[in-house]
Backbone as CSV, one residue per row, in Angstrom:
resi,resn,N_x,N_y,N_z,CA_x,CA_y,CA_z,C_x,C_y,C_z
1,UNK,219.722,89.513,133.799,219.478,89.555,135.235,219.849,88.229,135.849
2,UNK,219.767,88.302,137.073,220.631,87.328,137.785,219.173,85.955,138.100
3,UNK,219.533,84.508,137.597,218.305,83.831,138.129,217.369,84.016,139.425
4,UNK,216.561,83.622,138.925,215.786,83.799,140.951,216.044,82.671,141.683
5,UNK,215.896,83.141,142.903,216.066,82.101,143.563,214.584,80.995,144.088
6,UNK,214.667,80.193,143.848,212.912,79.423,143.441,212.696,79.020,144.859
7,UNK,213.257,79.442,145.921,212.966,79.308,147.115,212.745,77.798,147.590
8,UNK,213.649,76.823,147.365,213.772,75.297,147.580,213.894,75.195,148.772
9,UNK,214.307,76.234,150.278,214.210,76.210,151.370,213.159,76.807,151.919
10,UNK,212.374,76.468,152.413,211.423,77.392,152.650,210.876,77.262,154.102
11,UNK,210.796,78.047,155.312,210.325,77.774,156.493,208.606,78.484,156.644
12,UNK,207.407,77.558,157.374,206.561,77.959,157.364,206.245,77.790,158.982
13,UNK,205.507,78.310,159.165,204.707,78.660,160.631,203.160,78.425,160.268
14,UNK,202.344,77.348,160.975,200.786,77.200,160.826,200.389,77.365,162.504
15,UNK,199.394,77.919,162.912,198.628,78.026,163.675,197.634,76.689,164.116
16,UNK,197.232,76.430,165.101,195.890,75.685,165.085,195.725,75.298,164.300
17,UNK,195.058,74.430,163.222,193.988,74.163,162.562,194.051,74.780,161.433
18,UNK,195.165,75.640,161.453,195.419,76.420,159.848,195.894,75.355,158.935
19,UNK,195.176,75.477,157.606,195.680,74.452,156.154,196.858,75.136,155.245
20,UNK,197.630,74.594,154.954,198.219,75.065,153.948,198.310,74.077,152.782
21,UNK,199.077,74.945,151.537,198.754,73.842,150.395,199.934,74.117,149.660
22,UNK,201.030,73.741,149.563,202.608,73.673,148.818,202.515,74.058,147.419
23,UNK,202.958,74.853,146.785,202.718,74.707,145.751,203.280,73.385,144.609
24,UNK,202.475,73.484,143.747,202.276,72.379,143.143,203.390,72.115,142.246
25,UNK,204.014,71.347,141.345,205.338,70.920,140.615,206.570,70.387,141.029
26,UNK,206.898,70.822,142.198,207.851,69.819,142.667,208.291,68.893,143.663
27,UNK,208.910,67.840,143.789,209.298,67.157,144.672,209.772,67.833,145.816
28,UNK,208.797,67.184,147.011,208.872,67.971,148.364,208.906,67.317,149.486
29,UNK,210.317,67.817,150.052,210.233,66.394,151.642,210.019,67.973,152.521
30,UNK,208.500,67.260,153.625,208.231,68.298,154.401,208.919,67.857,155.680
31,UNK,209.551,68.764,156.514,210.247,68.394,158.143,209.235,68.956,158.907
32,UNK,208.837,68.095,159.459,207.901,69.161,160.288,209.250,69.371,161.839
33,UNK,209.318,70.346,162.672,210.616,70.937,163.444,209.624,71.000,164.944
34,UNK,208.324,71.275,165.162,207.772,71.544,166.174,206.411,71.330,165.932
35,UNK,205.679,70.831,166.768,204.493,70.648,166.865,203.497,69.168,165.996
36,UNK,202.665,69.195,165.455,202.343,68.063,164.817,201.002,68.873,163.916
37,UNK,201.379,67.665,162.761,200.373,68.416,161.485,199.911,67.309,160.984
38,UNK,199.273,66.816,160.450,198.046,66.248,159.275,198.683,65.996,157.558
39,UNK,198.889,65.162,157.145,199.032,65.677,155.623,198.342,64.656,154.806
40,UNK,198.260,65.153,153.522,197.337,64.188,152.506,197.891,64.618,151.365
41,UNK,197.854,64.052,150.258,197.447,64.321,149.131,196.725,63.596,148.086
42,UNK,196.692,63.750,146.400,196.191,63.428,145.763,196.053,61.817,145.674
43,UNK,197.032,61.148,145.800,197.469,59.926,145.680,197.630,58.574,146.982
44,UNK,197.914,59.522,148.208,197.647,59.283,149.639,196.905,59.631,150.592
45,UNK,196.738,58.510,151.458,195.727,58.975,152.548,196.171,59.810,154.052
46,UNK,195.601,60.572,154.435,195.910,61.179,155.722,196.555,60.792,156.468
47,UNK,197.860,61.498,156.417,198.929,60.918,157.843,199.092,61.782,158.786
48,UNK,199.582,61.156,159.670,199.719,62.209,161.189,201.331,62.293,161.112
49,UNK,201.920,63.826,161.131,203.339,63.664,161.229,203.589,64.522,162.525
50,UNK,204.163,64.023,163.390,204.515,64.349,164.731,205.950,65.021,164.355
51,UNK,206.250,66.080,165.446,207.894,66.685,165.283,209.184,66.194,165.109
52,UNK,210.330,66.429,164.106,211.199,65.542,164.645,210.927,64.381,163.503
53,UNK,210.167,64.630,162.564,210.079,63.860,161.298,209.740,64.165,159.782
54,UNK,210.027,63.295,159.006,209.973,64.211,157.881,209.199,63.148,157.046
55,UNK,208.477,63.688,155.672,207.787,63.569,154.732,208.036,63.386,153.048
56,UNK,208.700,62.609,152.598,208.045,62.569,151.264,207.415,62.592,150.187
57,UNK,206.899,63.610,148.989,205.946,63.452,148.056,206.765,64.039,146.630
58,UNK,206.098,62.929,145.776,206.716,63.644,144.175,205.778,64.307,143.786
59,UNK,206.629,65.381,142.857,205.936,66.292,142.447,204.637,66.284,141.561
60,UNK,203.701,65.056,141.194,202.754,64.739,140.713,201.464,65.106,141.868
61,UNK,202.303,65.566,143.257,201.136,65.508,144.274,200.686,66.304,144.825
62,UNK,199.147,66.621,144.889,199.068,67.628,145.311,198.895,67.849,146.545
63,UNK,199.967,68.402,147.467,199.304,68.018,148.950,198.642,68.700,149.506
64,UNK,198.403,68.698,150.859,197.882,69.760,152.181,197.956,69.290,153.110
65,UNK,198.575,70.270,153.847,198.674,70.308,155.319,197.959,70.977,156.294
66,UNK,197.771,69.912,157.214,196.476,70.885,158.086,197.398,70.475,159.947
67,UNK,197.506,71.998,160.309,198.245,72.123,161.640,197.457,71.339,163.273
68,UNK,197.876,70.278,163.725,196.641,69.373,164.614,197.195,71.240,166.100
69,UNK,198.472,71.440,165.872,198.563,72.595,166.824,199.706,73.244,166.173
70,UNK,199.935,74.444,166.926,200.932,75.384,166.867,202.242,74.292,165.958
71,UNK,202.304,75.008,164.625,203.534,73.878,164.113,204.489,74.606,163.272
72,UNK,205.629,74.116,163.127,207.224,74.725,162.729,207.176,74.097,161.317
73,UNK,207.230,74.117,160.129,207.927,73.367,159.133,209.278,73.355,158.166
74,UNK,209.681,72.788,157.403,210.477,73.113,156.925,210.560,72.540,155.055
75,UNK,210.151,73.388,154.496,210.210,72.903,152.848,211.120,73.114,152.098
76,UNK,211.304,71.379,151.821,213.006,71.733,150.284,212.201,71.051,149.439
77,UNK,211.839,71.892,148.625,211.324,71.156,147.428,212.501,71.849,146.268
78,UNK,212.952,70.403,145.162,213.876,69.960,144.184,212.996,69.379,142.861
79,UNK,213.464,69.895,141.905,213.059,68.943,140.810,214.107,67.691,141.053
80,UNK,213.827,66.492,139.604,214.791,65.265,139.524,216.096,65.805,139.373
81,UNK,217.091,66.219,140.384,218.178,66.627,140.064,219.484,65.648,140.375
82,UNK,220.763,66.444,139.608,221.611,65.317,139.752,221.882,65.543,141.752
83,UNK,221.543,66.437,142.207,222.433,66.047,143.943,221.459,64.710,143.929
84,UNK,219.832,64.747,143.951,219.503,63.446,144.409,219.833,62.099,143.459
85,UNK,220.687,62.715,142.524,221.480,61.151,141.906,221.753,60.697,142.341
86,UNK,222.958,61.325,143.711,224.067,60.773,144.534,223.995,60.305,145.883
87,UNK,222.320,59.902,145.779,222.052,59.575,147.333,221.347,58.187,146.332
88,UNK,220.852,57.990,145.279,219.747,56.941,144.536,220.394,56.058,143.816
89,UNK,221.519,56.705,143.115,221.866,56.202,141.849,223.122,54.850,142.273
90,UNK,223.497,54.355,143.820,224.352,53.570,144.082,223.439,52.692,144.862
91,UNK,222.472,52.716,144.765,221.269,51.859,145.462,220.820,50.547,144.499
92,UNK,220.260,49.803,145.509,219.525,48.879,144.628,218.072,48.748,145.096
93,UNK,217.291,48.779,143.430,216.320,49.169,144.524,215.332,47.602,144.785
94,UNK,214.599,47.941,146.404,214.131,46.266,146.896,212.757,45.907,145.933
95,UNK,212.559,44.561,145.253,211.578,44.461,144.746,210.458,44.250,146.176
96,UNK,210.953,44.116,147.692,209.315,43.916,148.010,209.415,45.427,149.159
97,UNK,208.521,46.167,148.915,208.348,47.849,149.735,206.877,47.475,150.665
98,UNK,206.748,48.240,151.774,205.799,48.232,152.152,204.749,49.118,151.241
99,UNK,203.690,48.682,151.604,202.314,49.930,151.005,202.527,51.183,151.847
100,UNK,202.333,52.313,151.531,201.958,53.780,151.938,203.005,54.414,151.977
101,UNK,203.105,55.536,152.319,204.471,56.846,152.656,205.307,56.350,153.647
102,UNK,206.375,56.653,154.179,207.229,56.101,154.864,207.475,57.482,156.000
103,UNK,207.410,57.879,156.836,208.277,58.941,157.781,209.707,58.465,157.710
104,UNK,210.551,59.848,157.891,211.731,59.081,158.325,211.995,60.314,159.508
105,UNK,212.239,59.813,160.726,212.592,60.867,161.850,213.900,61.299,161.471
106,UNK,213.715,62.396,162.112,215.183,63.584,162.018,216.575,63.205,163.038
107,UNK,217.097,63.101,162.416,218.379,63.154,163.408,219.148,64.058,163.922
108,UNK,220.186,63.955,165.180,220.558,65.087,165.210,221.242,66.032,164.118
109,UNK,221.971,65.281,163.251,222.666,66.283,162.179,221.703,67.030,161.587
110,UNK,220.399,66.510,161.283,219.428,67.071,160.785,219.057,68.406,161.566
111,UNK,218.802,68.064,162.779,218.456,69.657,163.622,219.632,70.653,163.480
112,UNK,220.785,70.165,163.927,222.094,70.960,163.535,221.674,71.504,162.082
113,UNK,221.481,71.222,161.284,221.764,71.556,159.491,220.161,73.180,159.365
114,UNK,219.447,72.458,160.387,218.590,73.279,160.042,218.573,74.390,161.174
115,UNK,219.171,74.571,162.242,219.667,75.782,162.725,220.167,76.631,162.278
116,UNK,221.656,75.680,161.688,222.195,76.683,161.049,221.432,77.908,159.597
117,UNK,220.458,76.848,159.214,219.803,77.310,158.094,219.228,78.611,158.752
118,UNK,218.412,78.585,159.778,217.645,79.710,160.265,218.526,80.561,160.903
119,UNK,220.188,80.848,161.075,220.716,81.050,161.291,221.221,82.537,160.280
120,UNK,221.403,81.664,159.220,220.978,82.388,157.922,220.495,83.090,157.416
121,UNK,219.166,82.697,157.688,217.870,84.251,156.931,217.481,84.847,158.264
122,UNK,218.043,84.828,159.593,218.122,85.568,160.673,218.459,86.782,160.150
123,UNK,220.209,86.345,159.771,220.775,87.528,159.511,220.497,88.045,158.388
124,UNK,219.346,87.491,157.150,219.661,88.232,156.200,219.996,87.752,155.110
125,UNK,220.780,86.482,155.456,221.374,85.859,154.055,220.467,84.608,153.931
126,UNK,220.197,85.252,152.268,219.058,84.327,151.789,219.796,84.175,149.853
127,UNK,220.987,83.916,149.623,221.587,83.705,148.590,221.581,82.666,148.096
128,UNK,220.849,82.488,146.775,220.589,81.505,145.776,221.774,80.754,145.840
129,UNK,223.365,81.378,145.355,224.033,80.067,145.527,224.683,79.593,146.881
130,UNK,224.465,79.882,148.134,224.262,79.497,149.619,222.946,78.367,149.479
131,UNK,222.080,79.084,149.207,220.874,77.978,149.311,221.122,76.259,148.741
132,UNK,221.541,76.705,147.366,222.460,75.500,145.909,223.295,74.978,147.058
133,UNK,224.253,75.343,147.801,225.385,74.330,148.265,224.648,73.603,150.153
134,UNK,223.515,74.503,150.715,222.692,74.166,151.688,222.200,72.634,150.927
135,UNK,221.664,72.847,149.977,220.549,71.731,149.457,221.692,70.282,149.186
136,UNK,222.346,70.902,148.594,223.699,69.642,148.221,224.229,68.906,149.380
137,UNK,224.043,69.751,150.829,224.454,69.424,151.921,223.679,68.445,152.426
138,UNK,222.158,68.779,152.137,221.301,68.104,152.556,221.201,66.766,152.102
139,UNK,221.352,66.546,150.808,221.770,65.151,150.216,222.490,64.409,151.176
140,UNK,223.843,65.010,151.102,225.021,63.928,152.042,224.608,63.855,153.198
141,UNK,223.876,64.752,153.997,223.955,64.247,155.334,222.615,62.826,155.347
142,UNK,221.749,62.836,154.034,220.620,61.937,153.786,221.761,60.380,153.654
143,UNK,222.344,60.803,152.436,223.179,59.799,152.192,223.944,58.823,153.497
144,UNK,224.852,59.800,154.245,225.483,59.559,154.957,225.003,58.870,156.369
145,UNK,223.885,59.417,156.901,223.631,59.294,158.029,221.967,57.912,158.113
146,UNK,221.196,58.245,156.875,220.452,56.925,157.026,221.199,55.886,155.946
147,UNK,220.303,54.489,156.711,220.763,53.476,155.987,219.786,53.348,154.307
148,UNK,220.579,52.391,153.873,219.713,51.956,152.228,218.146,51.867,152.488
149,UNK,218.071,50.936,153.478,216.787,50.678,153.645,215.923,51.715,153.889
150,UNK,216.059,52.671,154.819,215.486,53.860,155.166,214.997,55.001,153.959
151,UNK,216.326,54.958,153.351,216.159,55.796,152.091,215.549,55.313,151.101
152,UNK,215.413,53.583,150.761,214.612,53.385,149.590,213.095,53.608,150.205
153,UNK,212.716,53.577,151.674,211.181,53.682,151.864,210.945,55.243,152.083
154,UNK,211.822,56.108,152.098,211.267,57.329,152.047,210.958,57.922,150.684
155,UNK,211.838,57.488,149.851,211.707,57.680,148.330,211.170,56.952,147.519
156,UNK,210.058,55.825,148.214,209.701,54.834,147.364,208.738,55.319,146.122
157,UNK,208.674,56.471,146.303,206.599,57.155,145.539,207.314,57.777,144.540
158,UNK,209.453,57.956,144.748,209.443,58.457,143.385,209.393,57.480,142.845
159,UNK,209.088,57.453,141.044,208.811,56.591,139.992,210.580,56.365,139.566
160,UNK,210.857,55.274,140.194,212.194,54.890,139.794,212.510,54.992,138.494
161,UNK,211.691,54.409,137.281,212.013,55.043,136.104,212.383,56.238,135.505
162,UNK,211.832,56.777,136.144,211.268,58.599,136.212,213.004,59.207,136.638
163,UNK,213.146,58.554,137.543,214.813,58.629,138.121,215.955,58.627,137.441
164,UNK,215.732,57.236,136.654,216.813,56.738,135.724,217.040,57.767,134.456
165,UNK,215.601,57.905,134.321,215.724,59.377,132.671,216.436,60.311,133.426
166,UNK,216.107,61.200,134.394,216.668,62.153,134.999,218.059,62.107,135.522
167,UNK,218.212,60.733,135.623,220.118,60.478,135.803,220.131,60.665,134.340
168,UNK,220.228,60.214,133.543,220.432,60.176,132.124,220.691,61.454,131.430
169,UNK,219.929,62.368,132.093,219.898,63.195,131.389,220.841,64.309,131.724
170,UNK,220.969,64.223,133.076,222.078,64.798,134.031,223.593,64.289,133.257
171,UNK,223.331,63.429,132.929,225.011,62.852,132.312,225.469,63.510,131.364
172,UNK,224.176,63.459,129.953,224.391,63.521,128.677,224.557,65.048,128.487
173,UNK,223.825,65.667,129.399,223.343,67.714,129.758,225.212,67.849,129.121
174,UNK,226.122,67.918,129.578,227.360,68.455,129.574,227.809,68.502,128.092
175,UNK,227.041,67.401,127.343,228.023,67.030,125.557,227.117,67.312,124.530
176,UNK,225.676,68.179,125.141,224.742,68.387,123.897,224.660,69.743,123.961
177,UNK,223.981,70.476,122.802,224.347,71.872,122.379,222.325,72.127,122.500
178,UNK,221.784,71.477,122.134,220.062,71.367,122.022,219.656,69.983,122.640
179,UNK,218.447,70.309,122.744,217.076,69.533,123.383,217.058,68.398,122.335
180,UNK,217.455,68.583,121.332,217.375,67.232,119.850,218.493,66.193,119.960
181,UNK,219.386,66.876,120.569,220.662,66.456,120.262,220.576,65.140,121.844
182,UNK,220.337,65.709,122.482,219.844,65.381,124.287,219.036,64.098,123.707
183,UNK,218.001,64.055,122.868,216.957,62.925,122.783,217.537,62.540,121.927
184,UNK,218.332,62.416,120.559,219.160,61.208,120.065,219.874,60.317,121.164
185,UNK,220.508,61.543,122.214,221.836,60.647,122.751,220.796,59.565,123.785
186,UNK,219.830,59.771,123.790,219.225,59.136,124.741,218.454,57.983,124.121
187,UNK,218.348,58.209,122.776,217.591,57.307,121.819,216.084,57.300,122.396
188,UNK,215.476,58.323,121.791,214.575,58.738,121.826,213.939,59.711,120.193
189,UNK,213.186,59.309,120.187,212.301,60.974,118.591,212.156,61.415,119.680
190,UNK,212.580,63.099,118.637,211.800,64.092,119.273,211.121,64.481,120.233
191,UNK,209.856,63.502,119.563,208.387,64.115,120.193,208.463,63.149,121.542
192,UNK,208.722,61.865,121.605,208.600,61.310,122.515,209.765,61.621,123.777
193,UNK,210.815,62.593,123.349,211.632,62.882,124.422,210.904,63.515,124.885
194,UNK,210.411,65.000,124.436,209.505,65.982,124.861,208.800,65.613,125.653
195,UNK,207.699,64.444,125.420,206.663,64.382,126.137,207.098,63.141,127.505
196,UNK,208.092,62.961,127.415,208.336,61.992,128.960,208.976,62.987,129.604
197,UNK,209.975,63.985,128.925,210.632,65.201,130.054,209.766,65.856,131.021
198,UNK,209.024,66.436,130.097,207.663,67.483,130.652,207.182,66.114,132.199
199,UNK,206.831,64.853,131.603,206.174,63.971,132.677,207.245,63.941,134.038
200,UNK,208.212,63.568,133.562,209.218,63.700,134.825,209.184,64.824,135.582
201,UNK,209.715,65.761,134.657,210.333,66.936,135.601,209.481,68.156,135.513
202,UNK,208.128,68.365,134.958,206.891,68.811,134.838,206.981,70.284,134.144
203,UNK,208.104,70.299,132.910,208.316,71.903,132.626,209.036,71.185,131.114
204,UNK,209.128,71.721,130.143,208.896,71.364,128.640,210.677,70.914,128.626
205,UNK,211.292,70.488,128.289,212.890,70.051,127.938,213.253,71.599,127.318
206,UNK,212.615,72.042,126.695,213.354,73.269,125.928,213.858,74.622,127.043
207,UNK,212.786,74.405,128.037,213.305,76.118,128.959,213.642,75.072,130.161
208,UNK,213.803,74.176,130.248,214.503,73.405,131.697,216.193,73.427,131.200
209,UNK,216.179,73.225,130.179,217.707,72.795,129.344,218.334,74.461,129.535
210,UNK,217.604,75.534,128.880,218.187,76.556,128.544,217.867,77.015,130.138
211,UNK,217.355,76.960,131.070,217.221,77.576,132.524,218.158,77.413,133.335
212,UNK,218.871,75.799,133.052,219.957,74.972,133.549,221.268,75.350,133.633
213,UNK,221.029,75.383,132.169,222.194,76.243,131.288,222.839,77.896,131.674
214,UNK,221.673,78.909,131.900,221.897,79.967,132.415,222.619,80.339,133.341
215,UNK,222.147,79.148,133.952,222.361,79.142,135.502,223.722,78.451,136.044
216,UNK,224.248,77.311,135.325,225.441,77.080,135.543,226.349,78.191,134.521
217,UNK,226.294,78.574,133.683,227.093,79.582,133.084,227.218,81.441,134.139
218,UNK,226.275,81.430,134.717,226.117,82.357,135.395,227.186,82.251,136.809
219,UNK,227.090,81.041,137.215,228.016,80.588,138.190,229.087,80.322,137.756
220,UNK,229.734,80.349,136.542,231.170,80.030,136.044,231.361,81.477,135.702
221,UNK,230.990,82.022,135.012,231.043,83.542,135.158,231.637,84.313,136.510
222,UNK,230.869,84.472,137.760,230.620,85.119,138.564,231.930,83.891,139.836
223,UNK,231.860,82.645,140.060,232.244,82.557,140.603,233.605,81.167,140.138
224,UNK,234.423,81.270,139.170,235.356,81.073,138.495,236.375,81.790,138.399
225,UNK,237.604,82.012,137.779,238.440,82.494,137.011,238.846,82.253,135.539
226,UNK,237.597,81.333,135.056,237.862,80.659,134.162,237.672,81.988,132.943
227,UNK,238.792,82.091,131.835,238.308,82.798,131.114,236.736,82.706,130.556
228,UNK,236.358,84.269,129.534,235.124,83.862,129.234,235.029,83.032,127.649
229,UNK,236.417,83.024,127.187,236.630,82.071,125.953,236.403,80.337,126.656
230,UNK,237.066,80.124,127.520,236.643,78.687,128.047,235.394,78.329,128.988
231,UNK,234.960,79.511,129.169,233.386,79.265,129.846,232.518,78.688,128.079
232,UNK,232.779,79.771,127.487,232.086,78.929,126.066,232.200,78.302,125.618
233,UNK,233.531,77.313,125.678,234.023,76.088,124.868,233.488,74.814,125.601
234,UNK,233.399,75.265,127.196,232.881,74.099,128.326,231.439,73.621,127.991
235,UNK,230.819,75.112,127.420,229.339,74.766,127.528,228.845,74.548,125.746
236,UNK,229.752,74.235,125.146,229.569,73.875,123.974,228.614,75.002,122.858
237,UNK,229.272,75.754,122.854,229.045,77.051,122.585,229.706,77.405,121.088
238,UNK,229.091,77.585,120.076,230.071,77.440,118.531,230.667,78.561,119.002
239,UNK,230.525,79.565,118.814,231.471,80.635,118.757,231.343,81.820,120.052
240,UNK,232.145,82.489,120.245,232.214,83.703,121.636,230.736,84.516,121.524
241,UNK,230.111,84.728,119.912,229.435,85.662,119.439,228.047,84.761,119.665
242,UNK,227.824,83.928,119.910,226.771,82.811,120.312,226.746,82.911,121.756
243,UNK,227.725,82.650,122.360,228.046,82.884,124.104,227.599,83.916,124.277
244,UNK,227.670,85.346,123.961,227.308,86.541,124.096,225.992,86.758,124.073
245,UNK,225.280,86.130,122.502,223.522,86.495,122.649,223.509,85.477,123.759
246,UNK,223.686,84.432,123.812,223.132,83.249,124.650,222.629,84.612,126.418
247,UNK,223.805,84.706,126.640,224.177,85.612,127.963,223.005,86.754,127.906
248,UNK,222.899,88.160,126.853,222.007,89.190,126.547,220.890,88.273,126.435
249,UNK,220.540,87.429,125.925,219.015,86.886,125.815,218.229,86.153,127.303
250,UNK,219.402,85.659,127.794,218.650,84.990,129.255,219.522,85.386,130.521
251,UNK,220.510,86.227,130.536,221.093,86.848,131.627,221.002,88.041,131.822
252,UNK,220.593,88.920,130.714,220.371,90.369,130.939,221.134,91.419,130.358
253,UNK,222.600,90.430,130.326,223.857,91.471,129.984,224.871,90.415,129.237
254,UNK,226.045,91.069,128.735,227.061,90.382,128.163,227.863,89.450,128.965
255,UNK,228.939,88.507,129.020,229.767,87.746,130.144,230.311,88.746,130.844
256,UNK,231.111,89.351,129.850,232.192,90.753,130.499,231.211,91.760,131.684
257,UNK,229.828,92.139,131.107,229.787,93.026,132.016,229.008,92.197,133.203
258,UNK,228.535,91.202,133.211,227.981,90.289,134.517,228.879,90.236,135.025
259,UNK,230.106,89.562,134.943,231.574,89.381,135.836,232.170,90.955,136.056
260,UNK,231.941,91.841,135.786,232.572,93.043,135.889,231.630,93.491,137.285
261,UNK,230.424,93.486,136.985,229.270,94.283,137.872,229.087,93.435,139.013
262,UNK,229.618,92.108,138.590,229.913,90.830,140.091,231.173,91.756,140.865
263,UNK,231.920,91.295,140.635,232.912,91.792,141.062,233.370,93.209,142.044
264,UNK,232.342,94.277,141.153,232.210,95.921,141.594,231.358,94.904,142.705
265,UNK,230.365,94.240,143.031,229.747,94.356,143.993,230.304,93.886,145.312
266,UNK,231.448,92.831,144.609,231.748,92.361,145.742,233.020,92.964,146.438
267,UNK,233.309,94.432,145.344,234.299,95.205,146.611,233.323,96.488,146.997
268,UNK,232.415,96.261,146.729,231.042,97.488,147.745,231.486,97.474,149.427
């Protein structure tokens, strides 16, 4: 079956005085779009976020939001992924930060980006890999449009270390076949890769690796021409007959008939 889509865009509507509570595991910048809300979590104290600005928290946090009136939001929550490599990873980061969370107000590209978004599930289209190239968008226009400074205080609460493994691991992902192979190249045992992955990115190295995996093979499949002999050689795959269970065990079906039943759909 085809991955789900984990809903990394997400638009909410609070009432008055209504609380809400994000779910918990991943890194989440909240926009608030209209009105003004309240937020807290585990680690921080109560801020007031007025419209027209946005929010920071890593996924260690548990937040809540409480609506001061009628309020619009907007949730992208991401694990440590490589798009936010490419907004972090050319930075330096400042040894002196202020204390607390940082707002960073919205700009216009920002309102533009998120029209168009609601533009989107107006009509209907709410497609996992639309959403994947929305979110990637969202990076560059972060990248592009604030300065260094801005971006190291909105991201200061991630654990820069925490960062560097997750670049790391983003690199090495392409030349390892297992989760063992991943923590040699990283020079790491075993056990101690295991247990800093899970801390970072809050889900075990073994089904983040193979979830990853699915999921970019699913997209070379479906939206490639690449044969399905070089989809398996890319993803380091011993043999076609390995590619195949790999596919029946976490896609549902064989390469051939996912790209076949893609295809029938897309002359429906």
């Amino acid at each position: 079956m085809k991955p789900k889509n984990d809903k990394q865009i997400d638009f909410i509507r609070l009432e008055k005085g209504e609380i809400w509570n994000p779910k918990a595991g991943d890194n989440k910048i909240i926009i608030v779009m209209d009105g003004e809300i309240y937020s807290s979590s585990s680690t921080s104290n109560r801020i007031k976020i007025p419209a027209f600005n946005m929010i920071f928290y890593p996924f260690q946090d548990k937040v809540s939001l409480e609506a001061m009136k009628k309020s619009e939001i907007v949730l992208i929550g991401f694990s440590n992924r490589s798009e936010l490599c490419c907004i972090l990873s050319s930075l330096h980061r400042s040894q002196e930060q202020e204390e607390g969370i940082a707002l960073l107000p919205i700009k216009p590209v920002v309102v533009t980006y998120i029209q168009v978004l609601q533009e989107y599930i107006s009509k209907g289209i709410d497609d996992c890999n639309l959403l994947d190239l929305k979110l990637k968008e969202f990076w560059y226009i972060l990248k592009n449009f604030y300065s260094e400074k801005h971006l190291h205080g909105f991201f200061k609460m991630l654990a820069w270390d925490d960062f560097l493994f997750s670049e790391q691991v983003h690199t090495y992902l392409p030349e390892i076949r297992s989760v063992r192979q991943l923590a040699e190249k990283m020079s790491y045992s075993y056990s101690g890769f295991n247990k800093r992955f899970r801390r970072v990115f809050n889900t075990s190295a073994y089904n983040w690796v193979r979830n990853h995996k699915a999921k970019q093979v699913y997209q070379d499949i479906c939206q490639t021409n690449k044969s399905l002999k070089e989809i398996s050689t890319n993803y380091n795959f011993a043999t076609l007959s390995h590619f195949n269970e790999f596919c029946h065990k976490n896609l549902g079906c064989s390469p051939s008939e996912i790209r076949r039943k893609n295809r029938t759909k897309q002359y429906l």
